[in-house]
C-alpha positions in Angstrom: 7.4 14.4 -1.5 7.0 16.1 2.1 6.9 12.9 4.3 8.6 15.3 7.0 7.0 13.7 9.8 8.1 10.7 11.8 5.5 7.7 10.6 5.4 6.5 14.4 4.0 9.7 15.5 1.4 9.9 12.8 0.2 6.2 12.8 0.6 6.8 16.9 -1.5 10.0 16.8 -4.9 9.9 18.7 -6.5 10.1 15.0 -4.5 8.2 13.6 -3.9 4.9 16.1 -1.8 2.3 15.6 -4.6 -0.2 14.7 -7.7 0.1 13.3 -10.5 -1.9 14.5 -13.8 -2.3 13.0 -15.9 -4.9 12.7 -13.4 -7.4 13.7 -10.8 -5.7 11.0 -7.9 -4.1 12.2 -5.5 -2.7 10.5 -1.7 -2.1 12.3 1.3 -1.2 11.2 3.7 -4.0 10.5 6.0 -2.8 13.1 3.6 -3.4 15.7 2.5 -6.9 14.1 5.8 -8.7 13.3 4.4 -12.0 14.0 2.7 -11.2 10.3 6.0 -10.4 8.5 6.8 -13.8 6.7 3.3 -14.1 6.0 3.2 -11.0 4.0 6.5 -11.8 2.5 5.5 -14.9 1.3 1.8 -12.9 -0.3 3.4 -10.4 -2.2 6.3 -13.0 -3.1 3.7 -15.5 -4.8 1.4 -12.5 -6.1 4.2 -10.6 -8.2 7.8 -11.9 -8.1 7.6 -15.5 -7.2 7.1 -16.8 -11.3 9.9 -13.9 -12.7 12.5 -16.1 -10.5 13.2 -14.1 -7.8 13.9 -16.1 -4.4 11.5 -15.5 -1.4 14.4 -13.7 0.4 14.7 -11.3 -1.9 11.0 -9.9 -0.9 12.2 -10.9 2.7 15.2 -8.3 2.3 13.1 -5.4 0.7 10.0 -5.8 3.2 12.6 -5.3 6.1 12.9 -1.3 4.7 9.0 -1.5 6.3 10.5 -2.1 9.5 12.8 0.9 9.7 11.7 4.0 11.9 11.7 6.1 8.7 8.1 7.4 7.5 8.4 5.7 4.0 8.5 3.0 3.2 5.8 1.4 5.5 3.7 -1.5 5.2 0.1 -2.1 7.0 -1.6 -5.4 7.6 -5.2 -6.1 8.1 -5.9 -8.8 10.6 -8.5 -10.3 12.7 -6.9 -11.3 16.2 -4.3 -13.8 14.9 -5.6 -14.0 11.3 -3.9 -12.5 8.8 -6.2 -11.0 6.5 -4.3 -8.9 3.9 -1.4 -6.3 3.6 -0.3 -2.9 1.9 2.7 -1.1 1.5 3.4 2.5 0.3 6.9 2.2 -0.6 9.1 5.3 -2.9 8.8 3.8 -6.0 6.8 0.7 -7.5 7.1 1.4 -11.9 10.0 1.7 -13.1 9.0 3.2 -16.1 7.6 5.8 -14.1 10.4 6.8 -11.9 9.9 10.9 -11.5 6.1 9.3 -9.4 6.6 8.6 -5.7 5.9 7.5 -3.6 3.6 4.5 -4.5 0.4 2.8 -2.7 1.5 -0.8 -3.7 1.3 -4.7 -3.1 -2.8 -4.4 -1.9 -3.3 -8.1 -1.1 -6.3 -9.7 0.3 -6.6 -13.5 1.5 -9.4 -15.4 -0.7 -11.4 -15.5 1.9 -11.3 -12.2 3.0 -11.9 -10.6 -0.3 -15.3 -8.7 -1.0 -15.3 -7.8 2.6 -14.1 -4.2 2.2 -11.1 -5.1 3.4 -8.8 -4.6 0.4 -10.1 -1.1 0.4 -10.0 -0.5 3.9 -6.1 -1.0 3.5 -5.8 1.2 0.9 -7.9 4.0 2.5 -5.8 3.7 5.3 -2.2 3.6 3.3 -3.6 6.5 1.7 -4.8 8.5 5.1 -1.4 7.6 6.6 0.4 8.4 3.5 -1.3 12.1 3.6 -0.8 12.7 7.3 3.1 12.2 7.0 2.9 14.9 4.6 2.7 13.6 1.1 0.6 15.5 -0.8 0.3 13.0 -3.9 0.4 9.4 -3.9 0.5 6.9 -7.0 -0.4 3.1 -7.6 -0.5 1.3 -10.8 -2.6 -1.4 -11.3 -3.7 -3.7 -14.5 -6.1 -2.5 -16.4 -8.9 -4.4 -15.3 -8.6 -3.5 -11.6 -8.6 0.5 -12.5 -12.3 0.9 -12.0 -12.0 -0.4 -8.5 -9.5 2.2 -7.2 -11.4 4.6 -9.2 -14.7 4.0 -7.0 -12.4 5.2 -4.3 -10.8 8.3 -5.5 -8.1 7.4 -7.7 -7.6 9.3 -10.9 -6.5 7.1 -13.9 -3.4 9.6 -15.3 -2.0 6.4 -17.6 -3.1 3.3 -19.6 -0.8 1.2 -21.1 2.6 1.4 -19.5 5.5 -0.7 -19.5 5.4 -4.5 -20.3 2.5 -5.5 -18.2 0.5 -2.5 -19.6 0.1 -1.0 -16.7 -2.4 2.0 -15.5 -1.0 4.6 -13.8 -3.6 6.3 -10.9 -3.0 9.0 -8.8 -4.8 10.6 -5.4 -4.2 13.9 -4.1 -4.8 15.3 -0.7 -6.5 18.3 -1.7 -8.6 16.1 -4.4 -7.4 18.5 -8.0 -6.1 15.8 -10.0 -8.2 16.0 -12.9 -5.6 15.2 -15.6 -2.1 14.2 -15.0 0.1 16.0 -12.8 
């Protein structure tokens, strides 16, 4: 990983702004939205770690790496004025089978109501673009095997099947676009 650049700068640069608008979607940087922070805890808390036993403050503690100044990790949230509307993060690593991979597109969450919207894929896109302009040249995310197909529609390569307890995929998305088997 290359992320030599400072993640302010990129997500600050005239083509890349620090919010996103379209269509009443905007996407921002969690930095510049902390009034979203417990929100987003509390989403990827119930989503993934909330039934394994691990205490909301626990996801508090890690999601406060976001809010450093250093380019990864980082964490986006998609919003409509004051409504939260869903969150990404791209964090170094997010399998731990797979721990040579980083970093990671991880914890895509949409609200209900938001989803089908574009939305969870406009967050990814974004983690991705931003991920790419600090210099990464490779980025992963691992998803069950029934979501594969939908990152696939945007890019991702499938490089894995079947990994780890939950029998995870493993997908991949380069900059330049070669992945056509895995790295």
């Amino acid at each position: 990983m290359r992320a030599n650049r400072n993640r302010a700068s990129v997500i600050g640069h005239t083509s890349m702004p620090q919010c996103f608008s379209s269509s009443g979607l905007s996407i921002s940087d969690l930095r510049q939205r902390p009034e979203f922070f417990d929100i987003v805890a509390d989403r990827i808390w119930r989503a993934w770690w909330k039934e394994s036993g691990h205490p909301l403050g626990y996801i508090s503690d890690r999601l406060r790496e976001n809010i450093d100044a250093t380019p990864i990790p980082f964490a986006l949230v998609a919003h409509d004025g004051a409504t939260f509307l869903g969150t990404v993060s791209v964090i170094a690593s997010d399998l731990a089978e797979r721990p040579q991979f980083t970093p990671w597109v991880a914890a895509v969450w949409v609200e209900p109501p938001a989803r089908r919207r574009g939305v969870g894929a406009a967050l990814v896109e974004r983690a991705t673009r931003v991920g790419f302009a600090l210099g990464v040249g490779r980025l992963y995310l691992c998803t069950r095997p029934s979501r594969s197909d939908y990152y696939e529609r945007m890019g991702w390569t499938v490089i894995e099947r079947e990994i780890g307890p939950h029998q995870m995929s493993v997908l991949v998305r380069d900059e330049a676009g070669r992945i056509n088997s895995p790295p």
